[in-house]
N, C-alpha and C positions, 0 to 999 in steps of 0.2 A: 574196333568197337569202342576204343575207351576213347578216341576223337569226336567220334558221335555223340557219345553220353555227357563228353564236356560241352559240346556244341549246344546239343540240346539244353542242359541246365540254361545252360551263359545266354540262351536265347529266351529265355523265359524269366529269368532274374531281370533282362532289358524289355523286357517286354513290362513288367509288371513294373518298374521302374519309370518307366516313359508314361505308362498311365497314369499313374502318380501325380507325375508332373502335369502331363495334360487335361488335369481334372485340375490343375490349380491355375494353370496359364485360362483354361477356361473362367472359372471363377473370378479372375482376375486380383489374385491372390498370390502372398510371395511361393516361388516354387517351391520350399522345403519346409514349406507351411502344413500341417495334418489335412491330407484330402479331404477325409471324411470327416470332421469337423462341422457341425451344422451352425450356421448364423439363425441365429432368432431376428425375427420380424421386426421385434424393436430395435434390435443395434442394426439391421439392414436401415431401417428406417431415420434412425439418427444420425448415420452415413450419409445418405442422399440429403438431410436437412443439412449438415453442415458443408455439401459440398454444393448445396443450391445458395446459401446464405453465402460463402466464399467467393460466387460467381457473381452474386447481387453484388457484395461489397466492390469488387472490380472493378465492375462496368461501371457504378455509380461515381469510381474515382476517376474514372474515363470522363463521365461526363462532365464532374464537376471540373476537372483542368482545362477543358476546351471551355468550358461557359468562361472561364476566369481566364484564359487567352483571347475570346472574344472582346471581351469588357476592356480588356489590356491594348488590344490592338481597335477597339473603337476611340481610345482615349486620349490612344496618338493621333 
């Protein structure tokens, strides 16, 4: 009987455990981050600005090195 009742707890401690996590992994959030922790709109929103501005910046450093490999290789 006292196999069972440790069983049971130890099943429901990982149970409640792994939600935890799997409410953060969804969120994509560090995993020992507060589940229930709510984002506000604005800081969601200032998220996705700096990570669209981070991707602009990139790409535009992509383009601008190949424009100046061109010029460089038209020049020879």
């Amino acid at each position: 009987m006292k196999f069972i009742r440790i069983s049971l707890v130890s099943l429901i401690i990982g149970a409640l455990i792994g939600l935890a996590l799997g409410v953060n992994i969804g969120r994509e959030k560090p995993l020992l981050s507060n589940p229930f922790n709510k984002e506000s709109l604005v800081d969601r929103a200032k998220q996705l600005g700096h990570e669209t501005l981070e991707q602009t910046v990139q790409q535009g450093g992509k383009a601008l090195e190949k424009a100046g490999q061109a010029l460089q290789d038209k020049a020879k």
